[in-house]
N, C-alpha and C positions, 0 to 999 in steps of 0.2 A: 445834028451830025456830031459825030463822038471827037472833040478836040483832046487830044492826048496830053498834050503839053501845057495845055486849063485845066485838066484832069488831075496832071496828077500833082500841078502845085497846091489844086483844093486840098490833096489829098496829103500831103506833107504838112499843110497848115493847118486841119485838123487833128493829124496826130500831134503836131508840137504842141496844139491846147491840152489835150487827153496825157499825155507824157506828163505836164504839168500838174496835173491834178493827181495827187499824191495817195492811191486806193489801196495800199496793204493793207491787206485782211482785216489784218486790227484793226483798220481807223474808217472813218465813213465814206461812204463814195456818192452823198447828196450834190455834193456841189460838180461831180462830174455828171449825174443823171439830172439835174436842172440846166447844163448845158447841152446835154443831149436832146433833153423831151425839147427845150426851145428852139432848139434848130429844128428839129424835125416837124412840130408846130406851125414853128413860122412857112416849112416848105408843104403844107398840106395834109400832114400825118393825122390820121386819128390817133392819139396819144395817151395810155398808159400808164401814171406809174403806181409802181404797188407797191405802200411801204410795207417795211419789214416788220415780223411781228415784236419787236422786242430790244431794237436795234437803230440806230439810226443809221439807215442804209435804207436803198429799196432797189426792185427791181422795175425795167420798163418794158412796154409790149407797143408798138405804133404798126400802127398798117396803112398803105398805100392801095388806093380801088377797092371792089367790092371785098366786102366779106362772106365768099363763094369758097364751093372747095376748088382743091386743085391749084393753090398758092404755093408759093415759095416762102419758107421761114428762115430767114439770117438770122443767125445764135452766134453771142457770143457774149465771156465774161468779162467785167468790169476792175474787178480785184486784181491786184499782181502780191509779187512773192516781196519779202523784205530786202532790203539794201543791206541792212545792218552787219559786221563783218567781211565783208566784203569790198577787196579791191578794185575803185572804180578811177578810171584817168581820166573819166567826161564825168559832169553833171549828173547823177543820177534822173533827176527830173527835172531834164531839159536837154528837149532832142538836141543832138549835135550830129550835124552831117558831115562826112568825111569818105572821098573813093565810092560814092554809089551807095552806099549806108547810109543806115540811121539808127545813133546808139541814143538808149535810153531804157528805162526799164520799164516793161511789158509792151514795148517797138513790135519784138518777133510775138511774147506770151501775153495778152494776143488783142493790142489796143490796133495795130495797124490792119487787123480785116474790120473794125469797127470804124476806122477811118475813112476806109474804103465804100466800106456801105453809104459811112453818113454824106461822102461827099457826090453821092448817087443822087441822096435826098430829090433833088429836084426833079434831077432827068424820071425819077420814078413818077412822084406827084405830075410832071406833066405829060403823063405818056397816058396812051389808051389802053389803059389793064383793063381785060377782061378776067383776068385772075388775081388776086392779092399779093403783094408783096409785104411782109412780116418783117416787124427787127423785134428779136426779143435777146435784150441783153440784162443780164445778172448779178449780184454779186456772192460774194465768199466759193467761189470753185473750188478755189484752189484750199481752201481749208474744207473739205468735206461736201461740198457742193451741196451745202443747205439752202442758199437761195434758190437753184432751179428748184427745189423741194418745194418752196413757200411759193412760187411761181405756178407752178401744175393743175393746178387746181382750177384758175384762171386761164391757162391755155388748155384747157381739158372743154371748158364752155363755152369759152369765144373764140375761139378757132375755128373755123370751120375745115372741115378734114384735108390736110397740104400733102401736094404732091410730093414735096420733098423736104428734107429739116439740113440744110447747112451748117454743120456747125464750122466756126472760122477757126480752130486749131491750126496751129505751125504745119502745116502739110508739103511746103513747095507748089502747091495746087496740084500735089496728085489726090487724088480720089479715095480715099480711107474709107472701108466696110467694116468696117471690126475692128474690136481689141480685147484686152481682158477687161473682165470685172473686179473690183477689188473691196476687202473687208478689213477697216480697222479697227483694234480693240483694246482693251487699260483691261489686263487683269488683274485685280488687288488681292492681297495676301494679307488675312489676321491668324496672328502667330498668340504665342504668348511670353512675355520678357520675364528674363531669368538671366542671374548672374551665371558669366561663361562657366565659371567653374561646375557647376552646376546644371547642366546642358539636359536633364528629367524632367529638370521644374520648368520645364520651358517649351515652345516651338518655335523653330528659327525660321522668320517667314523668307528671310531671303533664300535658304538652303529649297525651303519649299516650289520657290519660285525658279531655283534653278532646275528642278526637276518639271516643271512644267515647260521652263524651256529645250529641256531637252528629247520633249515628246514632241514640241512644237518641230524642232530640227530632226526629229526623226520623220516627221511626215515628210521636210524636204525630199529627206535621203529616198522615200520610198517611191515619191511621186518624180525625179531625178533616172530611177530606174525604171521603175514600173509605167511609169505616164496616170493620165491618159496623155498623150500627143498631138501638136496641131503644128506641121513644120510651118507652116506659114510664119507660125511666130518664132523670134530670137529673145530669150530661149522658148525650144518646143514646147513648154510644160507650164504645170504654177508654180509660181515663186513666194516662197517665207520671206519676213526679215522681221527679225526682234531690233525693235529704237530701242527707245531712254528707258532705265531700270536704274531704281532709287528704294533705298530701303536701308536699314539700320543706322544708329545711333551710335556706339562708340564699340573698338574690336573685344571689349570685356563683356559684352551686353548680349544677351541670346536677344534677335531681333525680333519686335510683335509685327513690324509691318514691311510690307515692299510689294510694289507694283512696277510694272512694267510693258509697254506699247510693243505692240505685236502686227502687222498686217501680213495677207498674203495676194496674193493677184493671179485669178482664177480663169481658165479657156473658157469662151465665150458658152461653151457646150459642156463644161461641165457644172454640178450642183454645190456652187458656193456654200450654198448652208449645209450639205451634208458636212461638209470641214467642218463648221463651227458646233454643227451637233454632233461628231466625232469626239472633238476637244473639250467640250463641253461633259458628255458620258465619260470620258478618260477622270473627269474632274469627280463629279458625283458618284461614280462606281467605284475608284481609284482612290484615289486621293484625302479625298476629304474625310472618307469614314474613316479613313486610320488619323490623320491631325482632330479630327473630332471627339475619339473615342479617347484620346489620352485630355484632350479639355474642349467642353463643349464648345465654348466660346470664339475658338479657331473657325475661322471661315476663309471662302475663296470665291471672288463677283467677278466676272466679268463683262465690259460693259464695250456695247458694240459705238462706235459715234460716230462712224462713217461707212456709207454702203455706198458704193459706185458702182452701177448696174452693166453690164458687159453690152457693146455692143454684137451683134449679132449679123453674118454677114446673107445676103437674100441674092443669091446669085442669079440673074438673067433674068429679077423684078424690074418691073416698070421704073422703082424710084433710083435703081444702081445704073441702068441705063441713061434715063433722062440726068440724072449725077453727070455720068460718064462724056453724054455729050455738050454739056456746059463747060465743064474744063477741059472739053477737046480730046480727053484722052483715049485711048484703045485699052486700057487695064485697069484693075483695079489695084489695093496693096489692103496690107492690115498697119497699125501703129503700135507700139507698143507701151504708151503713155496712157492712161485714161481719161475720159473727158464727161462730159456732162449728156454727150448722145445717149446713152441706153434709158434715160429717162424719158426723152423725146420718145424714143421706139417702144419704151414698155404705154404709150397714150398710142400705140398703132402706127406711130407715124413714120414712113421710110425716112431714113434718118444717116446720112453718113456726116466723113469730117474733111473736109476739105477747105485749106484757108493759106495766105501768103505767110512764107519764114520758115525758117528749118527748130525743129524741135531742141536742135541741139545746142542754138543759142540760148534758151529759155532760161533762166532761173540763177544767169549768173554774171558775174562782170561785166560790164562792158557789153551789155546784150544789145543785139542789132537786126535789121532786116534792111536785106535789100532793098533799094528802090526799082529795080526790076523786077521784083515779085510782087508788089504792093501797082504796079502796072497789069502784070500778069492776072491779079486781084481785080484789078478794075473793068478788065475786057470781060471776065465772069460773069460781072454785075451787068456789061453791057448784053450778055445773052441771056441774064435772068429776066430781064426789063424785057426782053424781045420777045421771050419764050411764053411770058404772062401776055402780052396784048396779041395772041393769034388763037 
């Protein structure tokens, strides 16, 4: 029988452990994945982990009942975003409750649906699955989502094909089908150095680089107008934005070098890489044969280091359905964050995002989630657990 108020103190006490364990990107998240694979272990899991290739980090996969199809997969990442600069009035790591919250950093982004899950643990192991229940959680999401990458490969084999892929994103537990996908990139610039005065004997990588960003912001302007469109999203279209650009030496100096970070974030339906092979031909046809031809030595790379795969919405499938009536709801939404689903969905697997916390607390001060949503979270797990033993 489902005790609420056992529930969700588990469910509070596992996050204050997880809050505690300090995963920014930079730094390792072993000593959070050795207290995860142990509890789940100790509660009957077949357990998972897989380090990283390169890294000390890994990822874990545990399952609960047979390995059938027609399972449910819990996803979620392990990593949060940095503290650093930022004004915090609570402990950064270390929950603090307060008014029905709980602040801490990665509370809402997104330690409290792994909370949720883990504090399932048992109710799962001791239930009569006739379908699998999966937790496969990750690290570095949030820097480029290279560990679901290093993961794939492994739930591509032992998987056996799941009804549906959860991912725990900030959602409020509505139901998320889609988002964009998104492409980030470092384009470097070799110029050639020449005193200003002299501006022939030279090419100014930085001048060069502004004109690439102003093709970049031209595609805005065209896709702005032109589309293609998906009003479902805010905004309709894709979006640019040029980060950090770094390049020259002193203001007498014709600059050799400058690079500069570039993403954009594309409809679920249109051809991300046609952009990059747009911007790319602008480069090679354009660009480079004239900084070439006055010195060979002038070049231009750019280099892609992050692919977020879009998800993809499947309207009035089996897995947006069965989604739909796990969180109770009558609709579906799109988000407009990215997440680690289209990776899920490019292995076939129906794949939405659905998880306790509002998006909007993520990534800053003072980050929090309610203790009603991470309830709301747990009656979910009470029907994935139901949904697997019939």
């Amino acid at each position: 029988m489902y005790d609420k108020q056992a529930q969700t103190a588990d469910i509070l006490k596992i996050l204050e452990a997880l809050v505690a364990f300090d995963t920014t990107s930079f730094k390792s998240n072993l000593d959070l994945i050795d207290f995860v694979a142990a509890k789940l272990e100790k509660a009957g899991a077949n357990v998972h982990v897989l380090k990283a290739k390169d890294q000390p980090k890994a990822n874990m996969v545990a399952t609960f009942g047979p390995n059938v199809p027609g399972g449910v997969v819990l996803s979620g990442h392990t990593d949060v975003v940095p503290v650093e600069g930022q004004e915090w009035t609570c402990p950064a790591f270390e929950m603090t409750e307060k008014d029905g919250k709980l602040f801490g950093r990665g509370t809402a982004d997104m330690k409290g649906f792994l909370a949720v899950a883990l504090a399932h643990a048992d109710d799962f192991a001791n239930a009569s699955l006739k379908k699998p229940i999966h937790l496969a959680f990750s690290f570095d999401e949030e820097v480029g989502c290279t560990g679901i990458q290093e993961m794939l490969p492994f739930l591509s084999d032992y998987v056996a094909a799941p009804r549906l892929v959860v991912i725990g994103e900030p959602t409020s537990m509505q139901v998320a089908t889609a988002h964009k996908g998104q492409y980030v990139a470092k384009t470097r610039i070799v110029g050639r150095e020449a005193h200003s005065s002299r501006p022939d004997d030279g090419v100014n990588a930085v001048v060069v680089a502004a004109e690439l960003i102003r093709y970049i912001d031209d595609m805005a302007s065209h896709v702005r107008q032109a589309g293609p469109f998906d009003e479902s999203f805010e905004p309709p279209h894709t979006t640019f934005n040029i980060g950090p650009i770094s390049g020259g030496s002193a203001f007498n100096i014709i600059s050799n070098k400058c690079e500069f970070d570039w993403e954009f974030r594309f409809l679920p339906d249109q051809d991300g890489p046609a952009i990059i092979a747009a911007y790319m031909d602008h480069i090679e046809q354009k660009v480079l044969p004239t900084i070439k031809a006055k010195f060979p030595e002038c070049d231009i790379t750019n280099e892609i280091w992050a692919y977020l795969p879009p998800l993809k919405a499947d309207p009035g499938s089996d897995g947006e359905s069965f989604a739909m009536s796990l969180a109770q709801k009558n609709e579906s939404t799109v988000v407009a964050f990215g997440t680690e689903a289209g990776h899920f969905q490019g292995l076939s697997f129906p794949t939405v995002v659905c998880g306790p916390g509002d998006i909007a607390q993520a990534h800053k001060p003072d980050e929090f989630i309610e203790i009603s949503d991470l309830e709301a979270c747990s009656r979910f797990m009470v029907r994935v657990r139901e949904a697997m033993c019939q």
